[in-house]
DRENNUGU-647332 format. One record per residue (C-alpha): residue in three letters; residue number from 1; x, y, z. Coordinates in steps of 0.5 Angstrom, whole numbers, plus 2048, in hexadecimal, padded with zeros to 3 digits. Each point is the difference from the previous one (the first is absolute). Layout:
N
    aa     i    c1    c2    c3
   ALA   NUM     X     Y     Z
...
//
This chain:
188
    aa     i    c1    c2    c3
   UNK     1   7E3   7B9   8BC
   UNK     2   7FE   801   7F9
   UNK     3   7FE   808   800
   UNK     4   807   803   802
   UNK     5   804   7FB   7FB
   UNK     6   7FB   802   7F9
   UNK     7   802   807   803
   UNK     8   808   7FF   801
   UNK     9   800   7FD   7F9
   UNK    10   7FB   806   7FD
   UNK    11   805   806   803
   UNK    12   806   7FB   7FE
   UNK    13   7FE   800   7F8
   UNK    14   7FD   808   800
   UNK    15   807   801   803
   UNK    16   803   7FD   7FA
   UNK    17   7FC   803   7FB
   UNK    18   801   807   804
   UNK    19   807   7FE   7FF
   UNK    20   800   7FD   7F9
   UNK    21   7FC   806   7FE
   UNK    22   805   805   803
   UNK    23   806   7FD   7FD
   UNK    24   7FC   800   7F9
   UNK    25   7FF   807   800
   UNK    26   808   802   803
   UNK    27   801   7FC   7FA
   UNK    28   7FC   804   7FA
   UNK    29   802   806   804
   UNK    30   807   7FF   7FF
   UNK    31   800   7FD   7F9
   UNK    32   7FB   806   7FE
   UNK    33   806   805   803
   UNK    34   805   7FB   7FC
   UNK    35   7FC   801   7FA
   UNK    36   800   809   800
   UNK    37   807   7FF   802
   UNK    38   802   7FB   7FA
   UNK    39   7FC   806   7FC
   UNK    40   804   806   802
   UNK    41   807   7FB   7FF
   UNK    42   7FE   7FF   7F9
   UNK    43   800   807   7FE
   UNK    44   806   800   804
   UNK    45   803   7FC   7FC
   UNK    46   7FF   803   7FA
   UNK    47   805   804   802
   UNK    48   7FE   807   7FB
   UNK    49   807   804   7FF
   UNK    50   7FA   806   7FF
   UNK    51   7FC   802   807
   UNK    52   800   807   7FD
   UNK    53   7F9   804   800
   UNK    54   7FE   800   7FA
   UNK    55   805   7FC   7FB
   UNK    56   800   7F9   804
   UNK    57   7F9   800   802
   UNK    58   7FD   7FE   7F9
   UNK    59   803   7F9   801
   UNK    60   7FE   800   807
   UNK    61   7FA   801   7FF
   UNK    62   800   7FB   7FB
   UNK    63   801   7FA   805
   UNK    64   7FC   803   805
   UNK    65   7FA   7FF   7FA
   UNK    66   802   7F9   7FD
   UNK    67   800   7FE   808
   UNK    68   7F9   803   801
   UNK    69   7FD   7FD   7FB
   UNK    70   803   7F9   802
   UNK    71   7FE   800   807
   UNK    72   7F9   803   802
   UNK    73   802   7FF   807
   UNK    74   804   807   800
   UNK    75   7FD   805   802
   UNK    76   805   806   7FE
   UNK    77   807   800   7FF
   UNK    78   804   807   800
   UNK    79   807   802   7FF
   UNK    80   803   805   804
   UNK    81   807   804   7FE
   UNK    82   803   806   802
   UNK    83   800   806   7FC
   UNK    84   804   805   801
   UNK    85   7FE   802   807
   UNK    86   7FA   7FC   801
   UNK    87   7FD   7F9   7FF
   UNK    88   7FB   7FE   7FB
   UNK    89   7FC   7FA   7FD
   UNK    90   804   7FF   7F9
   UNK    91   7FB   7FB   7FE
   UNK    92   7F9   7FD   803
   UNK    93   7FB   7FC   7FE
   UNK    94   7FC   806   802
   UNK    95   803   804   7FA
   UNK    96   7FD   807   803
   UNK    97   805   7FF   806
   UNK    98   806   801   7FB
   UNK    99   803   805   802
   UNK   100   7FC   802   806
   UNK   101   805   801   807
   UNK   102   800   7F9   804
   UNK   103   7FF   800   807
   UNK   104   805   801   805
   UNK   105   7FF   7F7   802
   UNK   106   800   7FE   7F9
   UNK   107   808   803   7FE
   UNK   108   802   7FC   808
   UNK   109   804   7FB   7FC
   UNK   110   803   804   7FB
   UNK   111   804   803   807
   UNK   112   800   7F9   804
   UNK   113   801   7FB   7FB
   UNK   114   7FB   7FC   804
   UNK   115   7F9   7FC   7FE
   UNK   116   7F9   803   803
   UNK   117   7FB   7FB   800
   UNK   118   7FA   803   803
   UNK   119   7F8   7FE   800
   UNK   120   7FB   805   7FE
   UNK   121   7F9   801   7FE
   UNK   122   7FF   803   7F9
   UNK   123   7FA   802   7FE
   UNK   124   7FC   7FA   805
   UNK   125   805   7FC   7FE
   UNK   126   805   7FC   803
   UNK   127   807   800   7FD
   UNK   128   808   800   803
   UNK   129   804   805   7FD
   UNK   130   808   7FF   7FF
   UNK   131   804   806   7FE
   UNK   132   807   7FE   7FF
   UNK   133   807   803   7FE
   UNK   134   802   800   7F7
   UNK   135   807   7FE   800
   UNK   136   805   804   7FB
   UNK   137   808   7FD   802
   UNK   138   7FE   7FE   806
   UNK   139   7FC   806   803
   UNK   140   7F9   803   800
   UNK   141   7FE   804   7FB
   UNK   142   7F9   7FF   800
   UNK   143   7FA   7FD   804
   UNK   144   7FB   7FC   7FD
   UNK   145   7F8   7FF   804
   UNK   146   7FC   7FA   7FE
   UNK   147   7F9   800   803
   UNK   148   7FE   7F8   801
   UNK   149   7F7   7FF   800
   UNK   150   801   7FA   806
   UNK   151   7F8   7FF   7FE
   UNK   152   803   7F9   7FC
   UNK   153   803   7FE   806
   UNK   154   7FB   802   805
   UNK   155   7FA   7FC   7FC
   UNK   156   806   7F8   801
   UNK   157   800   803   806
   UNK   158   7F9   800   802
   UNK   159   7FF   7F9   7FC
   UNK   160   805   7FC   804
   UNK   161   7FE   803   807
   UNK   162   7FA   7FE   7FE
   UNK   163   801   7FA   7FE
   UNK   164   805   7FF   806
   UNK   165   7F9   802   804
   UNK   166   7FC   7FA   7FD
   UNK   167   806   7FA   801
   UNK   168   800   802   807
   UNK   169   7F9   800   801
   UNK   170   800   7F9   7FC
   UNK   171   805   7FE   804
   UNK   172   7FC   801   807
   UNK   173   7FA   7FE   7FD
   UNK   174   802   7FA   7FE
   UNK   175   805   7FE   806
   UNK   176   7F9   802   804
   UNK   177   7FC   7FA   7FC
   UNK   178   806   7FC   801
   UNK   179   800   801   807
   UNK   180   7F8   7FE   801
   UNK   181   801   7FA   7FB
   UNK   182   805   7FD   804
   UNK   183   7FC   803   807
   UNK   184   7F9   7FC   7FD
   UNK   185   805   7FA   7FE
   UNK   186   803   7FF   807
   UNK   187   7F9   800   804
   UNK   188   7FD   7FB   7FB
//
């Protein structure tokens, strides 16, 4: 009788650190997202009436200086222009990418004027990239890519799971010293 009832509650509780598990990483996901996105509107935002290679780029590449070395989470952040019939990366944070053609996915949001998360692995490392539009007038005039090191992330993540993994555990643990306590109690 006992058996099956210790069983039912183990699998109720690991179901609901499972559960409880998953929301948190949807939730960590998403506020990571939010956060590269917030990033990209920021530059946005700034609203520079220059996105002209190389005349613009100078102060460009000053805010994407100043926000590297404020946030060590960054991995890279790029902006990418057209000029004249090509697409080039105006201003990095890897300053021997300026001037470089950018790649064909990078220029996307200049022509859609829609935001692109992505996850990706850089060098072994996790991140999530965002490429967004750069708005002059209303219109897309320029991307801007932010690579974003999930490593951070991924370390919360690892310490609430297991931190869920041992209150679950606990938890059974003590309903089953419960179970035989009150068991003992009712024999005697």
């Amino acid at each position: 009788f006992l058996l099956p009832l210790i069983g039912i509650v183990a699998l109720v509780i690991g179901g609901l650190a499972y559960l409880w598990i998953s929301r948190l990483e949807q939730t960590f996901s998403e506020a990571y997202r939010d956060k590269a996105v917030s990033m990209a509107q920021v530059f946005d935002a700034l609203g520079h009436t220059e996105v002209e290679y190389p005349l613009g780029a100078a102060e460009i590449q000053g805010h994407i200086d100043d926000l590297m070395a404020l946030n060590p989470n960054i991995y890279r952040i790029t902006v990418y222009a057209p000029v004249g019939d090509q697409v080039l990366r105006i201003a990095s944070s890897e300053h021997a990418l300026v001037g470089l053609p950018a790649d064909p996915h990078d220029a996307e949001p200049i022509y859609t004027d829609q935001v692109i998360l992505t996850d990706k692995i850089k060098e072994g490392e996790p991140m999530v990239e965002v490429l967004a539009p750069l708005h002059l007038g209303g219109k897309p005039v320029a991307a801007v890519g932010i690579y974003l090191r999930l490593a951070p992330r991924n370390q919360v993540l690892a310490e609430q799971r297991n931190i869920a993994i041992v209150a679950a555990l606990a938890a059974v643990l003590l309903i089953v010293f419960l179970t035989l306590l009150l068991t003992r109690a009712l024999i005697l």
